[in-house]
N, C-alpha and C positions, 0 to 999 in steps of 0.2 A: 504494500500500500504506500509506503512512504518514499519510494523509488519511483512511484506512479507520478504521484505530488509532487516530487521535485520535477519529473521531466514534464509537468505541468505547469508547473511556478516557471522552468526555463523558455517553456513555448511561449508563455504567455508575456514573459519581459521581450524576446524576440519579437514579439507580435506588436507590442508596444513600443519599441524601436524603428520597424517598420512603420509602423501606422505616423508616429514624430518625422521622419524622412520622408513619408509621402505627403504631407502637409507642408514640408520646406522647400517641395520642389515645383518646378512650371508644368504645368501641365503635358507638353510635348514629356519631357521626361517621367512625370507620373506614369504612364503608360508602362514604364518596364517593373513597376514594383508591385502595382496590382495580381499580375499570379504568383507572386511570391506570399504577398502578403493573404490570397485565399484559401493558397496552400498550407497556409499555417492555420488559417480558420478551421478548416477539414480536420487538420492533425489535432488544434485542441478541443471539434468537438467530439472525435472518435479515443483520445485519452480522459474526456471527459467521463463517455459512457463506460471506460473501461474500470475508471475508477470510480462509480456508483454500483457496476455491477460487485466489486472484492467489496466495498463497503455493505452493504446488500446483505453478503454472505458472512464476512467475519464479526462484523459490529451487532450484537444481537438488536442493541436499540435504535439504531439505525431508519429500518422500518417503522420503529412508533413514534420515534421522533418528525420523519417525515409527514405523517400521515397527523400527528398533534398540531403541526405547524399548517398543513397543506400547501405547500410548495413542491406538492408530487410532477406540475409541466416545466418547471425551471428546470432546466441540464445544470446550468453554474449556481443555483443555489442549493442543487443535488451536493456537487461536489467540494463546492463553498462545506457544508455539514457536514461531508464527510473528513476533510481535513480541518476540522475543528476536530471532530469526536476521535481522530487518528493522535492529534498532538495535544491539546489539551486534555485532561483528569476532571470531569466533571462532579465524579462522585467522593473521591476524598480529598478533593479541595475544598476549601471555602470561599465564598464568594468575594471578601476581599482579595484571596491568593488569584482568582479568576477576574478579578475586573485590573490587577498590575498585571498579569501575562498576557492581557488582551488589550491593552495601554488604556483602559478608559478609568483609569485613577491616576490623579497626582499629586505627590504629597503636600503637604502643607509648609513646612521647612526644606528650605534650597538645599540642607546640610547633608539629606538622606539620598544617600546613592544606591540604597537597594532597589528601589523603583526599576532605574535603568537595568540590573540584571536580570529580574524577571519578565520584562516586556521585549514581546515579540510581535515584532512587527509585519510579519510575514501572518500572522494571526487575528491581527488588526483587520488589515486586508482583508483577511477571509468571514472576519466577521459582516466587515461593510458589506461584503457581497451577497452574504444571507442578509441581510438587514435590506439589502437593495432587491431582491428575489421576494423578499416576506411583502414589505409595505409597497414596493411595485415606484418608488419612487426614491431619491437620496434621503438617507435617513441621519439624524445626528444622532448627539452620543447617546443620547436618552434612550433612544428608539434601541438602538445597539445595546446598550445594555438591559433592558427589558427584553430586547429578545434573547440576551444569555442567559439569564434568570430563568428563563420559559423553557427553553432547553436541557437547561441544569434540572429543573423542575422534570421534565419528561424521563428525563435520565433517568431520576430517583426511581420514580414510580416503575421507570420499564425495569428497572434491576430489582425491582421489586419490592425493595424494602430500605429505608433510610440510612440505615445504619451502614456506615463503612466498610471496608474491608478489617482494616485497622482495628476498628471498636471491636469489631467480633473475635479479633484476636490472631484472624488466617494470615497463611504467609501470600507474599506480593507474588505471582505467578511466573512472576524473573527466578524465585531463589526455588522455588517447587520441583522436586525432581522424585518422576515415581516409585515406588522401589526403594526410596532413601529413607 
C-alpha cells in the first residue's frame, strides 16, 4: 500500500509540474505537453483505482468509513482515505496527537518545537482532498478537522469497540510472532 502512495504522491507532483509548464508556455508550444500531461492523468487514475482496491481488502474499516462519509463516486477522495487510514493511527491516538500530524494545531508559545516533528504535510494534503471530495467544494480548517473527528469516530465504532489496543493490554502486531 505504501509503495502505491508514494508512486502516487510522485505522479501526482509530476502532474503538477507539468500542469505549472503548461501555463508558462505560448500556446504554439502548449501543444507538445498536452499528451504528456494526459498521460499522467490515465496513470494516476489507474494507480488511483489500484490503490482503493488493496485499501478495500487490507483496511477492515475502510469500507464503513466510506460508506459513513458517502464519498463512494470520488476516485481521489477514495484514495485521499485511504492514505490517511494507511499513515495515520486513528484508534490509539488522540485527537490532539491527530490534529499536530495532520498540521491543523499550532501551538500557542513560539518556544515548542515539537509541533514541527509530528506534522506531516504530505497528510495535510490528503486531508484537504477528502475534505474537498466530502463538502464538494474548498474546505478550511474547521471543515478539515471535523471531518477527522468523523473518521476517527467511524474508526472506533468499525473496530468495534473504544478501547485501545494499548488499554487492553495486546501487543502492537509489529512485535507479535506466532508460535512465540
Amino acid at each position: 500500500m505504501r509503495r502505491m502512495i508514494l508512486a502516487h504522491r510522485s505522479l501526482s507532483k509530476t502532474h503538477q509540474q507539468l500542469l505549472n509548464k503548461y501555463r508558462a508556455l505560448s500556446e504554439a508550444e502548449k501543444v507538445v505537453l498536452k499528451p504528456a500531461i494526459s498521460s499522467i492523468e490515465k496513470q494516476l487514475e489507474e494507480m488511483a483505482k489500484k490503490i482503493d482496491g488493496e485499501a478495500g481488502r487490507r483496511l477492515p474499516a475502510y469500507n464503513v468509513i466510506l460508506e459513513g462519509l458517502g464519498i463512494d463516486g470520488s476516485l481521489a477522495g477514495r484514495e485521499a482515505l485511504a492514505e490517511l487510514l494507511t499513515y495515520a493511527d486513528f484508534v490509539d491516538s488522540s485527537l490532539r496527537g491527530l490534529k499536530k500530524l495532520l498540521g491543523l494545531y499550532k501551538p500557542t508559545s513560539s518556544s515548542r518545537t515539537d509541533y514541527w516533528k509530528l506534522y506531516d504535510g504530505k497528510l495535510r494534503y490528503a486531508v484537504h482532498r477528502l475534505a474537498m471530495a466530502f463538502y464538494n467544494n474548498r474546505p478550511n480548517g474547521r471543515q478539515c478537522w471535523e471531518l477527522v473527528k468523523k473518521i476517527r469516530q467511524l474508526v472506533v465504532t468499525a473496530s468495534g469497540t473504544g478501547i485501545s489496543s494499548r488499554q487492553r493490554g495486546e501487543k502492537p502486531p509489529e512485535l507479535y510472532t506466532p508460535g512465540a
